[in-house]
C-alpha positions in Angstrom: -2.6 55.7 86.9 -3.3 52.0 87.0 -5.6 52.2 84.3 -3.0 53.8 82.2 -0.3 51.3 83.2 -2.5 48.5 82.5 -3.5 49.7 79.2 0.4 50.4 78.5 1.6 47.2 79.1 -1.8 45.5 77.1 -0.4 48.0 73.6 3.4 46.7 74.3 2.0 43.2 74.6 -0.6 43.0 71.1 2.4 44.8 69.3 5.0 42.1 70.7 2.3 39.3 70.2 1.7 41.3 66.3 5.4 41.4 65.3 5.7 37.5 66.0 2.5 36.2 63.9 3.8 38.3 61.6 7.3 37.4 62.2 6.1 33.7 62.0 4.5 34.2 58.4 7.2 35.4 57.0 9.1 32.5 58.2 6.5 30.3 57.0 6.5 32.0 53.6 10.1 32.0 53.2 10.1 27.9 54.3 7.1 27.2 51.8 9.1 29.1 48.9 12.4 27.4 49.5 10.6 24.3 49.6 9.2 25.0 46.2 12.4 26.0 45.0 14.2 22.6 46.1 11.6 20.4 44.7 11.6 22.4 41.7 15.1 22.7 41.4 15.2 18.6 41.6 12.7 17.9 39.1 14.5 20.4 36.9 17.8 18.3 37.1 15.6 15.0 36.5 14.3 16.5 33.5 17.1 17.3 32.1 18.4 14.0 32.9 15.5 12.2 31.8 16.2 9.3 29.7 12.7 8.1 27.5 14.0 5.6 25.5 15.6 3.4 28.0 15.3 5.0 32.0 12.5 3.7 34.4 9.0 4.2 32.8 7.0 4.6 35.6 9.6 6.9 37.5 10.0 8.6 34.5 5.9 9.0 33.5 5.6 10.9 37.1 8.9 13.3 36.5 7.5 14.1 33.0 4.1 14.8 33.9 4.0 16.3 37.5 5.4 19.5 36.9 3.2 19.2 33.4 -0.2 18.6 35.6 1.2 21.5 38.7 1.5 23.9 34.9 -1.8 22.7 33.6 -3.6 23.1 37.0 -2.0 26.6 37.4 -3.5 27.5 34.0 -7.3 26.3 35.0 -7.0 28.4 38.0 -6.2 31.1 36.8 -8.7 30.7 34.1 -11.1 29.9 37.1 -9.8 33.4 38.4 -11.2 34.8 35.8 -14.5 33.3 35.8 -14.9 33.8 39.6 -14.0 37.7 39.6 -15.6 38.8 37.0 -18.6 36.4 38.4 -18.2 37.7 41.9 -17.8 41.3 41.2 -19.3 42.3 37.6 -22.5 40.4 38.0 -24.1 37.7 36.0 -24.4 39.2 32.5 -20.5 39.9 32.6 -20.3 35.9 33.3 -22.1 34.6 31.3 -20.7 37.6 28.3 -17.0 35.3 29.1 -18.4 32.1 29.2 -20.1 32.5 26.0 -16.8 33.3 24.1 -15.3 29.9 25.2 -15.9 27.6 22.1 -15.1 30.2 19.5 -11.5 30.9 21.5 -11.0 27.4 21.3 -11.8 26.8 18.0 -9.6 29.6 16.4 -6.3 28.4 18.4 -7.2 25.0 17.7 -5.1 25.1 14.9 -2.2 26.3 16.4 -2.2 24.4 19.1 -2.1 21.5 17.2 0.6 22.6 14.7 2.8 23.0 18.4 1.9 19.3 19.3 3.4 18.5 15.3 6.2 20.5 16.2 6.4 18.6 19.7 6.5 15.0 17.6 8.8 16.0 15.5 12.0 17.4 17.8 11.1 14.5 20.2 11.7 11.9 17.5 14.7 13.4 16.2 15.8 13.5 19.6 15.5 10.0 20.0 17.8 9.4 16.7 19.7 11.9 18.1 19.6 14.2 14.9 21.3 17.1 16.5 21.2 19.7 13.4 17.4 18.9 12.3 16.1 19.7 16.1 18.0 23.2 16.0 16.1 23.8 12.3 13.0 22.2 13.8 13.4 24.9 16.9 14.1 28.1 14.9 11.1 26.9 11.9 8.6 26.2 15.3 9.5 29.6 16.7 8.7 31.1 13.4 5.5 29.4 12.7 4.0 30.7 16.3 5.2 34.4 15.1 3.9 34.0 12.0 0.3 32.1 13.2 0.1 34.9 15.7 -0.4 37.6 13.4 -3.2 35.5 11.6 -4.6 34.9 14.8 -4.5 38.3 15.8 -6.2 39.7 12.8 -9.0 37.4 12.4 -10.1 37.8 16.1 -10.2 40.8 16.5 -12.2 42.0 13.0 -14.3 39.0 13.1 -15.2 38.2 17.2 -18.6 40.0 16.6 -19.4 37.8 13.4 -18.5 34.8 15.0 -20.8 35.5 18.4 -23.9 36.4 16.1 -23.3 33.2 14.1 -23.7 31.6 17.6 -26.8 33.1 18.6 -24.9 34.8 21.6 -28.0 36.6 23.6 -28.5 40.5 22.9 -27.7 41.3 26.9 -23.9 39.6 26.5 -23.2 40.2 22.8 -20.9 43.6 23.3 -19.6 42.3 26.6 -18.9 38.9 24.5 -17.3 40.9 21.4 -15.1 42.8 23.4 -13.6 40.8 25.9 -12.5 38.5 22.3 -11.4 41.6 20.8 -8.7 42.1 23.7 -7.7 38.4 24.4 -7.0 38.2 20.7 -4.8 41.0 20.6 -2.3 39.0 22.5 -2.4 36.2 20.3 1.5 36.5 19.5 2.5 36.0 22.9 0.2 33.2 23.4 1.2 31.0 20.7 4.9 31.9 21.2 4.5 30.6 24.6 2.5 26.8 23.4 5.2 26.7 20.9 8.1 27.0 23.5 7.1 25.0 25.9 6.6 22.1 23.4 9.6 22.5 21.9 11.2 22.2 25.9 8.4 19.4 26.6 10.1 17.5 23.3 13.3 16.7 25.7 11.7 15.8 28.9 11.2 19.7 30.5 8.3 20.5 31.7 9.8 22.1 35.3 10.5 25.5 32.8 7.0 26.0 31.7 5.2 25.6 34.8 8.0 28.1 36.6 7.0 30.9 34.0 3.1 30.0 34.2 3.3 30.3 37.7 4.9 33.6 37.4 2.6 34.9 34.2 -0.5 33.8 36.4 -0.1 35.1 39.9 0.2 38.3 37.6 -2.9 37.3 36.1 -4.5 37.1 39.6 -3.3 40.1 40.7 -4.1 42.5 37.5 -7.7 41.0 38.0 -8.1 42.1 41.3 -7.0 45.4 40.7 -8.7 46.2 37.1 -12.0 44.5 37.7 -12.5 45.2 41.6 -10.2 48.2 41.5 -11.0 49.7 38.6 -14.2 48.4 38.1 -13.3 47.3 34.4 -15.3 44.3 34.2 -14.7 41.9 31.0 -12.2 43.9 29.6 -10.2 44.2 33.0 -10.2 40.2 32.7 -8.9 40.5 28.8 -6.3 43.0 29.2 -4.6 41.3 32.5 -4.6 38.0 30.7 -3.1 39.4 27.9 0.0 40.9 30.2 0.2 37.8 31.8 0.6 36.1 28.5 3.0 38.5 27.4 5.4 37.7 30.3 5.0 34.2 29.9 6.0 34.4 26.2 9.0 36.6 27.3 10.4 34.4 29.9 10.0 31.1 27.7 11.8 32.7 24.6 14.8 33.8 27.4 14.7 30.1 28.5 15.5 28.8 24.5 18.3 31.1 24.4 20.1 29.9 27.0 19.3 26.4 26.3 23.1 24.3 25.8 22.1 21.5 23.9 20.4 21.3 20.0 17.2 23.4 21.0 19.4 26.6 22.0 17.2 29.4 20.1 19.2 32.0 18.2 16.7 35.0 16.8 19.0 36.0 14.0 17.8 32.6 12.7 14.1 32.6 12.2 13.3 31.1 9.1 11.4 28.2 7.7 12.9 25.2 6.4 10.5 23.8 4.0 10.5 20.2 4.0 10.4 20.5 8.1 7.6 22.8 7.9 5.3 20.1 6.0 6.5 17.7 8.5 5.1 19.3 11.1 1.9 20.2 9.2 1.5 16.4 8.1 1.2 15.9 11.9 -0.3 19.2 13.3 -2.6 20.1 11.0 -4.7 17.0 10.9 -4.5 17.1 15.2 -5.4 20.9 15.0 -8.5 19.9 12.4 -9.8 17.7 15.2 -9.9 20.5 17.5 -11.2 22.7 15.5 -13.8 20.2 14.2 -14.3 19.1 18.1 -14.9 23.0 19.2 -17.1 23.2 15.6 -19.6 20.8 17.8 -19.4 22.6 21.1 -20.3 25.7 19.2 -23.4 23.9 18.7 -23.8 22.7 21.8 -23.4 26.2 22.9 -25.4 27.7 20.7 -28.2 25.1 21.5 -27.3 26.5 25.5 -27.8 29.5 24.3 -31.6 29.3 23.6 -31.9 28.6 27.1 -31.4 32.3 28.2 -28.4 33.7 30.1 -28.9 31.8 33.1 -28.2 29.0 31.0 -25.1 30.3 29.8 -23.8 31.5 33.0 -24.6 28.1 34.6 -22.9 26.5 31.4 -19.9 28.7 31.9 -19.5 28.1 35.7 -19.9 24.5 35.4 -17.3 24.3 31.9 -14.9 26.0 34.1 -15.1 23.3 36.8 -15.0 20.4 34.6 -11.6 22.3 33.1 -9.9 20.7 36.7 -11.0 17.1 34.9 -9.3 17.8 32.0 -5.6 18.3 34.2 -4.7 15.0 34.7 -6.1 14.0 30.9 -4.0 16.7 29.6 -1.0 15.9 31.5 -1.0 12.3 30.7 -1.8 12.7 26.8 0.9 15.0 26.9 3.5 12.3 28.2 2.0 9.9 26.2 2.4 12.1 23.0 6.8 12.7 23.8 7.6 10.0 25.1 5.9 7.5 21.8 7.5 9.8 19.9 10.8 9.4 21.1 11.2 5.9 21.3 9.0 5.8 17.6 12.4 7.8 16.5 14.5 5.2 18.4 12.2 2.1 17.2 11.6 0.6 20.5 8.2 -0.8 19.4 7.6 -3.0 22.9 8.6 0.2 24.7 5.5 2.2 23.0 3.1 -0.3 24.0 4.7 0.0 27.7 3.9 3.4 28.4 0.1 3.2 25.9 -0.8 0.7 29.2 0.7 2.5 32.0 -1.2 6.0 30.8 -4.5 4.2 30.3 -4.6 2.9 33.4 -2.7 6.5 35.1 -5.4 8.4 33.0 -8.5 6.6 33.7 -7.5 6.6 37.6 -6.9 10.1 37.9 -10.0 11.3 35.3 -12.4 9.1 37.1 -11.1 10.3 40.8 -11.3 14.2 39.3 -14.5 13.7 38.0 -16.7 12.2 41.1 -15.4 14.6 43.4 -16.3 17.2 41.5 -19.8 15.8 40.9 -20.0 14.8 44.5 -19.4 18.4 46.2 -20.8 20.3 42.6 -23.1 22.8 44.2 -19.8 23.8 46.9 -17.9 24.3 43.7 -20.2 26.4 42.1 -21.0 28.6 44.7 -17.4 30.1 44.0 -18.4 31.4 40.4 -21.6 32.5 41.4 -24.6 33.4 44.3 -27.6 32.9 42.1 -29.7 29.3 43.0 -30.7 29.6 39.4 -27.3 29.7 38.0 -26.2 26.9 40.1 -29.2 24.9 39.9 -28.2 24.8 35.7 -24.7 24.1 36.4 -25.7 21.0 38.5 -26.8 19.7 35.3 -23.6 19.9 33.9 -22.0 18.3 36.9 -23.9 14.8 36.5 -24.3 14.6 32.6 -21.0 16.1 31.3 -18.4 16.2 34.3 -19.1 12.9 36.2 -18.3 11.1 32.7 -15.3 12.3 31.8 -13.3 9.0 32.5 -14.7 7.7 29.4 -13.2 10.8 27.5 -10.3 10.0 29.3 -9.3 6.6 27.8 -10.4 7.7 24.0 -7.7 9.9 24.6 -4.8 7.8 24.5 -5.0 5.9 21.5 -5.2 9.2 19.4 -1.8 10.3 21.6 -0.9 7.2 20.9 -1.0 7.0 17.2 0.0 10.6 16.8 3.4 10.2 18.8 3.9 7.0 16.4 3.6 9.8 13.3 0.0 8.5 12.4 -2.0 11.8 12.7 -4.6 11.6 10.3 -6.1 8.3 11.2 -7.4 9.1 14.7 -8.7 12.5 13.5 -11.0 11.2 10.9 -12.4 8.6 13.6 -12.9 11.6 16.0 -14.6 13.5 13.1 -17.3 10.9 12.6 -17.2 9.1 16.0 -17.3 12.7 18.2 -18.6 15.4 16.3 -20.4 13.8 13.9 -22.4 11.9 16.3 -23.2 15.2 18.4 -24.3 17.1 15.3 -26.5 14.1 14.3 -27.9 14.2 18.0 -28.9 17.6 18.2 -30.4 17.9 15.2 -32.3 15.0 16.0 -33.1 14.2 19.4 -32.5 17.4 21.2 -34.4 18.9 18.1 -37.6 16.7 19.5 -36.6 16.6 23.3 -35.6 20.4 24.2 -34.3 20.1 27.4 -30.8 20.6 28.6 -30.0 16.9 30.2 -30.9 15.8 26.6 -28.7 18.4 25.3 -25.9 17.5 27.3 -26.3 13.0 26.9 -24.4 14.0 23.3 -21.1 13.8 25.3 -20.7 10.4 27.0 -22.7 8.6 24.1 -20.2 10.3 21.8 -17.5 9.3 23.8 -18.5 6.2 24.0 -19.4 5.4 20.6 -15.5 6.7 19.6 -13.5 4.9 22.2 -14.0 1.2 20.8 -13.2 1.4 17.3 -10.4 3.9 18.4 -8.6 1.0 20.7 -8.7 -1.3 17.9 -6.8 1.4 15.0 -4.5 1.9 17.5 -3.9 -1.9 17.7 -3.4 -2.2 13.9 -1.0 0.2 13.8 0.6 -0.7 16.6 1.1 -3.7 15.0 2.2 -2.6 11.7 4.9 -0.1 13.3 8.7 -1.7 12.9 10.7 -1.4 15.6 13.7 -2.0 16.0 14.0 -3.7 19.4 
């Protein structure tokens, strides 16, 4: 009877002691979310507030580009998601079959991505001349150009992913696992560009809260769909395609809702679609040179991945894992370039030359800060890092490699970037892409057809990136002074 009592009152107590830790993390969760919500809800109304031209630059640097760097961080990890399921759970060869895709992806939206940057330049500097009826045709010919670049997108990666991989030298083992898993990620490529088209059409007034609220919510979908296609389901790399592509999807959906209800010049009306001309070539004098960069930049890590590739698929997975973590680098660079990019281009349109110079300094110095804190830590704890991607010694072992001659070195790649934001948000496009042509990829194609062609290893293989770097970032400074210079301001 006492037995029975005692083991009574022991059930009542665990369920009592079960309802309040969970009672306690609901509470928790429901503080942490309306936290979010009022910190996001601020930054929202400081956006939208956000004066360029003439409000506190500093102040106004870190309101811009938080929200930008908690958006750009969301998207590496759920990229990294990717990576670390399909790693975790569909083995090496399903790694390594992702990782190997990652230069060709880039290099096909390069393009694209940099016509959005144009498009970005050019509402922002209309905003800053406050040309109310040229942002709204600028808004409707952007939304239209991502429609309309989708489809292309769409049709050449999907007929053409195998092509491209062979080109590459992609390893027999991956080469299907490669081919589809581009198939299915470019079958969403409407989504995707309608998505970088709308947020740098919001980014071209100071928002940057709205993008990262509907990347949050398209990537914890992300997260989710992986789970459940690739550990549920067991779908491997085209579980990871197909829930990035829904993810996408929603992302694009909830953007486009955003630019209807928009009550200023960048309102979005559908019945509207169509293509002024003489804005169009506007924002192709300024995007397509930036997107021929890319393209030209992701030309050279195809070789450099190719080169990887004759290491084996160890290599590559190592490569892959590695790439992945030095994505987290890239954040803070991509945040501040960003910044750099809206707000030269708004006060370019307003002509406050000293005011351009102002906010070149501040993101140097932000940039090189953040890049070079990023990039030691990372190097620092690399094999900790890696062991999320992957079990396998040798696997890690390659992405050490990586770690010290790539990652730890990013700083340098930091500060070349600002110049060319620099320059671009001024409306001089075409300048710092023909420096990065010859200074970046022409130096790494010159290197590994020369010294890595004598010196097979991959520690030779990867010195092309800081000495390209660092050969660029000199004679990039001093453009940017000359023009800098030569701009007429107003102020």
């Amino acid at each position: 009877m006492a037995n029975s009592l005692n083991a009574l009152f022991f059930s009542a107590a665990l369920h009592r002691n079960e309802a309040l830790t969970q009672h306690f993390k609901c509470l928790l969760a429901k503080n942490i979310r309306a936290t979010l919500r009022y910190i996001m809800k601020k930054l929202s109304i400081l956006n939208n507030n956000m004066d360029m031209v003439h409000g506190p630059l500093l102040k106004n640097i870190f309101i811009f580009a938080l929200p930008l760097l908690f958006s750009n961080l969301l998207q590496i990890a759920f990229n990294a998601a990717d990576t670390i399921v399909v790693g975790k759970f569909s083995g090496q060869e399903a790694l390594a079959a992702v990782g190997a895709t990652g230069p060709i992806v880039n290099l096909l939206i390069a393009m694209f991505n940099g016509l959005a940057t144009g498009a970005n330049i050019i509402i922002a500097m209309q905003i800053g001349r406050k040309e109310k009826e040229r942002v709204s045709t600028s808004v409707h010919t952007s939304y239209f150009l991502a429609l309309a670049g989708g489809v292309i997108l769409t049709f050449i990666g999907v007929f053409l992913s195998k092509t491209f991989l062979t080109w590459m030298g992609t390893p027999e083992n991956i080469l299907s696992q490669s081919t589809l898993y581009m198939q299915i990620y470019f079958a969403g490529s409407i989504p995707l560009l309608v998505y970088n088209f709308g947020s740098a059409i919001l980014r071209s007034k100071g928002d940057t809260v709205g993008p990262t609220v509907y990347m949050t919510i398209s990537g914890v979908i992300n997260i989710i769909l992986n789970l459940v296609f690739v550990i549920g389901l067991k779908m491997g790399v085209s579980g990871v395609a197909i829930a990035t592509v829904i993810s996408e999807t929603v992302s694009a959906i909830l953007i486009t809702l955003s630019l209807m209800r928009q009550n200023d010049s960048t309102k979005l009306y559908l019945n509207r679609l169509k293509p002024d001309d003489h804005l169009l070539m506007k924002i192709m004098q300024i995007g397509v040179p930036a997107g021929f960069q890319t393209m030209m930049w992701s030309i050279s890590n195809i070789a450099v991945q190719s080169s990887i590739n004759s290491f084996g698929s160890v290599a590559v997975a190592g490569n892959s894992a590695a790439a992945n973590i030095e994505s987290f680098v890239y954040i803070g660079m991509m945040s501040f370039s960003e910044c750099c990019i809206t707000f030269t281009s708004q006060c370019a349109g307003a002509g406050k030359k000293q005011r351009i110079r102002d906010v070149f300094t501040l993101i140097v110095v932000l940039e090189f800060i953040v890049a070079f804190g990023t990039s030691a830590t990372l190097w620092r704890f690399g094999d900790f890092f890696l062991s999320f991607y992957t079990n396998d010694p040798g696997v890690i072992n390659v992405g050490m490699i990586r770690m010290w001659y790539v990652v730890f070195w990013l700083f340098i790649n930091a500060v070349l970037d600002v110049p060319a934001a620099s320059m671009r948000g001024m409306g001089y496009s075409t300048t710092p892409t023909v420096v990065m042509l010859i200074g970046v990829v022409g130096v790494r194609l010159l290197y590994i057809s020369t010294i890595f062609h004598a010196i097979h290893t991959l520690p030779t293989l990867y010195l092309c990136f800081p000495i390209s770097w660092i050969i660029t970032t000199i004679p990039l400074m001093l453009i940017w002074l000359h023009y800098y210079r030569k701009f007429k301001g107003i102020d």
